[in-house]
N, C-alpha and C positions, 0 to 999 in steps of 0.2 A: 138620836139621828146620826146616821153615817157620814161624816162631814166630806168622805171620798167623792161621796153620788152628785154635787154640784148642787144645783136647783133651775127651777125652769123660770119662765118670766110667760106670762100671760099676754099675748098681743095680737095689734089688731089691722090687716091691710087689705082696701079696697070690700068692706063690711066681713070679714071673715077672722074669727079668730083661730090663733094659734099658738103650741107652746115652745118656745126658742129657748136652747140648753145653754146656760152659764155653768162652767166648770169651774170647780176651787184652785185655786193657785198650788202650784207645786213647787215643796215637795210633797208626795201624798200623806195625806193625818188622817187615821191613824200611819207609823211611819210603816215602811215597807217590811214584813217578814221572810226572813232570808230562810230557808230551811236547806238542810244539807245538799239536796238535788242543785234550787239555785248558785248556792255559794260554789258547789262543784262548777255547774255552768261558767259564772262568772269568770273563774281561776281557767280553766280551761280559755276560753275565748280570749282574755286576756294573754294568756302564754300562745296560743295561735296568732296574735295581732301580733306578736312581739315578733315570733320567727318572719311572719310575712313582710313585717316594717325592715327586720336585717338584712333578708335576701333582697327587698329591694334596695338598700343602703351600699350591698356587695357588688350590686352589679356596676357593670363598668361604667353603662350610662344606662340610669332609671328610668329616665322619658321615650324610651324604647318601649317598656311596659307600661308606664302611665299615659301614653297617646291613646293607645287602642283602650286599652281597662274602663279612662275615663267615657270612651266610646260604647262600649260595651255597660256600660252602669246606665248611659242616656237613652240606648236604644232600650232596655228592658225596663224600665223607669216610664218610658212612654207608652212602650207597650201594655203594661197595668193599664193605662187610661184608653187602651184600646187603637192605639197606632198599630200600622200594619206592616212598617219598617224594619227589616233588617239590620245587622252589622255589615253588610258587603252593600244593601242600598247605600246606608247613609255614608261607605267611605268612595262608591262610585260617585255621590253627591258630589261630594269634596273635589272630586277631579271635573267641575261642569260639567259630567256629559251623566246622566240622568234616566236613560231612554228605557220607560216601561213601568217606573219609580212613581207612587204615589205622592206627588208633591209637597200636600198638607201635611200630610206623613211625617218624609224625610225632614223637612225644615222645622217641624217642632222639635225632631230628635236633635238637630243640627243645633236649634237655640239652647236646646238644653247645656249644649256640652257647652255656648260660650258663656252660658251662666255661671256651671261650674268655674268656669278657667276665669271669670272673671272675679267670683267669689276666693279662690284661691289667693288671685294675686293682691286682693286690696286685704286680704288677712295681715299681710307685713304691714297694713298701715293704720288699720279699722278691727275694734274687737267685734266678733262678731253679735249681733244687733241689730234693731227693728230696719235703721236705717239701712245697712246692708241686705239685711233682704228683701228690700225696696228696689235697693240697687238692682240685687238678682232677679225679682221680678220681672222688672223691667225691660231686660235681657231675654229672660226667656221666653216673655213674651211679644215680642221689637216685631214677629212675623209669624207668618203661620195664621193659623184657625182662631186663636185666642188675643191675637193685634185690638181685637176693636174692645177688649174687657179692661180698659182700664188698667196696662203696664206698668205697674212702679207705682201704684196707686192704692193703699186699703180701701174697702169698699164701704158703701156709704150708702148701700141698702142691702136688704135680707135677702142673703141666699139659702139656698137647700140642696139635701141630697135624698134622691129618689123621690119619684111622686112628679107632677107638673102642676106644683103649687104649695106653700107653707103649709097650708093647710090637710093635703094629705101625704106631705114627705115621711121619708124612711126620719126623716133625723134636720133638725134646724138646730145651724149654731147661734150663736149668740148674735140680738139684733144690734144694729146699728151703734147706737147709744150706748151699749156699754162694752164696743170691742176697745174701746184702749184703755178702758179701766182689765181687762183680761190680759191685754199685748203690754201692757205694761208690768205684769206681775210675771209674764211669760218670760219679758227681757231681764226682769231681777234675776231668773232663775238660771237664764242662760249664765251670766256670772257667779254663779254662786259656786262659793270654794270648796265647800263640803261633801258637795256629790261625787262619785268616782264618775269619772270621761263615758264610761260605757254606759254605764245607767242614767246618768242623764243626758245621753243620747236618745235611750229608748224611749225615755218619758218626755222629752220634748219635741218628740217626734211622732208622740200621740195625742198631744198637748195641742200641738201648728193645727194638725188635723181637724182637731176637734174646733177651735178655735175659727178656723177656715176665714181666712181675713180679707184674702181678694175674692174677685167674683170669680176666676179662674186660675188656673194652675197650682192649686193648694197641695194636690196629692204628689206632684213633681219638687216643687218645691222644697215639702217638709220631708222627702227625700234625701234632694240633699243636704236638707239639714244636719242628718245626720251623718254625711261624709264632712262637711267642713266644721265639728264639733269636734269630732278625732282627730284631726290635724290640726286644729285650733288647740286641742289638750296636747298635741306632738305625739297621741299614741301611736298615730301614724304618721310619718313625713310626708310619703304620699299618700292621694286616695285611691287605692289598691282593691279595695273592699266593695265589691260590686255587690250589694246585701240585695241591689231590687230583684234580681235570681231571686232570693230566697222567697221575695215578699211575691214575685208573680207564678212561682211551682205551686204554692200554698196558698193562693190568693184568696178562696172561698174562708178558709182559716185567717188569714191576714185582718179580713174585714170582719170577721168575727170576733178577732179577740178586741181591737179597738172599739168592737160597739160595746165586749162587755166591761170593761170599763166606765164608759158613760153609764150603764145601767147594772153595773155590781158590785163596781169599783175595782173589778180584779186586778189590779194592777201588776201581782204577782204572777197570775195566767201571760200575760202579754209581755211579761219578762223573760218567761220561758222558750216564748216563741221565739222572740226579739235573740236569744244568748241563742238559740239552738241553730240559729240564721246566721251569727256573726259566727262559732265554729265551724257549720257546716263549709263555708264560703269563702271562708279564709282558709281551711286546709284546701278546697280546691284549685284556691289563688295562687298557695304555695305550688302545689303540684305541677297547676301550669306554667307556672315562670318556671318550673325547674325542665320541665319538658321542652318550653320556648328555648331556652338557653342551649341544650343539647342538642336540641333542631336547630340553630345559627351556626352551631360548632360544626356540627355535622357535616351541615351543608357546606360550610365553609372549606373542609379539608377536600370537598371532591373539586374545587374552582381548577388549582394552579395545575391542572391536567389537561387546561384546554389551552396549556401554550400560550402562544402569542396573545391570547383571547383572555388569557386568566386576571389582566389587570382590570381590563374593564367588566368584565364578569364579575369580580371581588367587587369594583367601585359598586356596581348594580344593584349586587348583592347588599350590601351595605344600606345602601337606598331601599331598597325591599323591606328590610327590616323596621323602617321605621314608616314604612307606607306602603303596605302591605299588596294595595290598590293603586293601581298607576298609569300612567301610558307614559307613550314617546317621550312627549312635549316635557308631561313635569319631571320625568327620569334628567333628560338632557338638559335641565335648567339645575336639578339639584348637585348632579355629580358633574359639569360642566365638561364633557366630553362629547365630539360630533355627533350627531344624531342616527347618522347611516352605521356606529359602529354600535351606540345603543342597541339600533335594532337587530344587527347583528347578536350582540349577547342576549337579548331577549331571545333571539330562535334557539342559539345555544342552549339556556336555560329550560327556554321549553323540551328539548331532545334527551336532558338531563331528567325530565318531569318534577326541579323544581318550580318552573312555572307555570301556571294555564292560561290560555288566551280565552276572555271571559264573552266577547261579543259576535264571535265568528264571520265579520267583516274582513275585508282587505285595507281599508283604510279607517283612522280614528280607533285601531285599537286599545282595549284594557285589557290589563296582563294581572293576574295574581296570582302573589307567593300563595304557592295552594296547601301544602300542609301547614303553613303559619295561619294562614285565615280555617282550618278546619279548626286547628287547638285552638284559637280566640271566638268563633261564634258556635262550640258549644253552645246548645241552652238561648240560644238570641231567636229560633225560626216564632215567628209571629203568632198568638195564641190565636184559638180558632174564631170563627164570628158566634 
């Protein structure tokens, strides 16, 4: 018998039976075969992470790229579960004013990102671990649609996927009773020294899935799982690598290869995918940071031609850059200059056409840097219903 394929458990809720999937602990046995196509992927994707980790190392400040990127990985992250959010809803979010914005929407995308950022920051103090992603949980689910599922909580009865009931699901993970004998061989593996960073990314982020431990947000979750596993291994400093692109262009294929897994043990099919996502995604990452950066330069050398106007134009500019989506109010609080001259450099910019005025109001303006926010929500417009 294929020791990959798991086993099922036979059980039984409100007089119905059903069979709930136990997975084998990883790493997969028999072990993984590497054949020349993989090991190429591997080497490739690796040597991609590598230039994308330097460019962002080189720039002068990184959280200029990792504000939005990490924005951009929660919006299409959400989007898989079927949010209808944008990258320009959720950073008009950020500025309170909202008007037209699917609320349930925005604010899951919005928890997502302070999951991330909080996952990040407790990495300096916490390896990463069941309890951390409790933590995350927690977070990402604090508001929004998924508030009342038990945040920061494994669950403690049987869920499913597809179907409306155990009984006739696409797929049931493992009940009750034996998810911390599963979550417990899940967090061995998380530290285990043997696996290279990338691969046991891939497999632990088909592992979460399968596993599915809360009663909601499993598929956001074991997302970022696999961003704070590469900056936990330092293959990335930051998390640069928007991979849920890859997992929502492919998505009919995405959920295909992690079912054949449970049911062929392909492990080496879902590698293919997983490596042909981390290349694809990371040469894009590259391109657009090198694009972003040309476009700040660019823009920047047309400022000091409006004269008297170029300092606070530049200061503006500056601010634009790191918040793409703005008005008045947070421009004048962030670069600390009168408001009347703000708005001032805002008309300028606008006559310039680096910026566009987004709500065509007279008053409560939002202003976006409009070629910065085209090169960032590539690939973000909401899939269809």
């Amino acid at each position: 018998m294929d020791s990959r394929l798991g086993r099922y458990q036979l059980c039984n809720t409100t007089g119905e039976s059903y069979r709930a999937f136990i997975p084998p602990p990883l790493p997969p046995q028999p072990s993984l075969a590497f054949d020349t196509e993989l090991l190429a992927l591997l080497e490739e994707a690796n040597r991609l992470l590598g230039r994308l980790d330097g460019l962002a190392s080189a720039l002068p400040d990184p959280q200029l790229l990792l504000y939005q990127y990490v924005r951009k990985e929660a919006v299409l992250s959400s989007q898989i579960e079927g949010t209808q959010s944008s990258l320009s809803d959720l950073l008009i979010h950020e500025l309170d004013e909202a008007p037209g914005v699917p609320e349930d929407d925005v604010e899951e995308v919005s928890c997502y990102v302070r999951a991330l950022n909080h996952g990040l920051d407790r990495l300096n103090t916490l390896p990463l671990s069941l309890r951390l992603l409790r933590e995350m949980h927690a977070v990402l689910l604090a508001s929004g649609r998924g508030a009342t599922k038990q945040p920061g909580e494994f669950r403690r009865s049987q869920n499913w996927l597809g179907g409306t009931r155990p009984g006739n699901a696409v797929f049931v993970p493992p009940p009750p009773e034996q998810l911390m004998d599963c979550l417990g061989s899940f967090e061995t593996f998380l530290h285990d020294p043997q696996t290279p960073p990338l691969i046991k990314a891939a497999l632990a982020h088909v592992q979460f899935e399968t596993i599915h431990p809360f009663l909601d947000g499993n598929g956001r979750l074991g997302r970022l799982l696999i961003a704070l596993l590469l900056v936990e291994a330092r293959v990335l400093q930051y998390p640069l690598l928007y991979l849920s692109l890859h997992f929502k262009t492919n998505r009919s294929e995405y959920y295909d290869r992690l079912s054949r897994v449970r049911t062929h043990g392909d492990w080496e099919g879902w590698l293919r995918f997983f490596l042909r996502g981390v290349v694809n995604t990371a040469a894009e990452a590259c391109d657009t940071a090198r694009q972003i950066v040309a476009l700040f330069d660019a823009d920047r050398a047309r400022l000091p031609a409006l004269g008297r106007m170029s300092a606070t134009a530049l200061a503006l500019h500056r601010h634009l850059r790191t918040r793409p989506v703005t008005n008045a109010v947070h421009a004048t609080a962030a670069i600390g200059i009168a408001r009347s001259s703000v708005l001032t450099a805002f008309a300028r910019l606008t006559e310039l056409g680096l910026v566009r005025e987004m709500t065509g109001y007279r008053r409560n303006r939002v202003f976006a840097y409009d070629a910065y926010l085209r090169l960032l929500t590539r690939d973000t417009e909401p899939l269809p219903h």
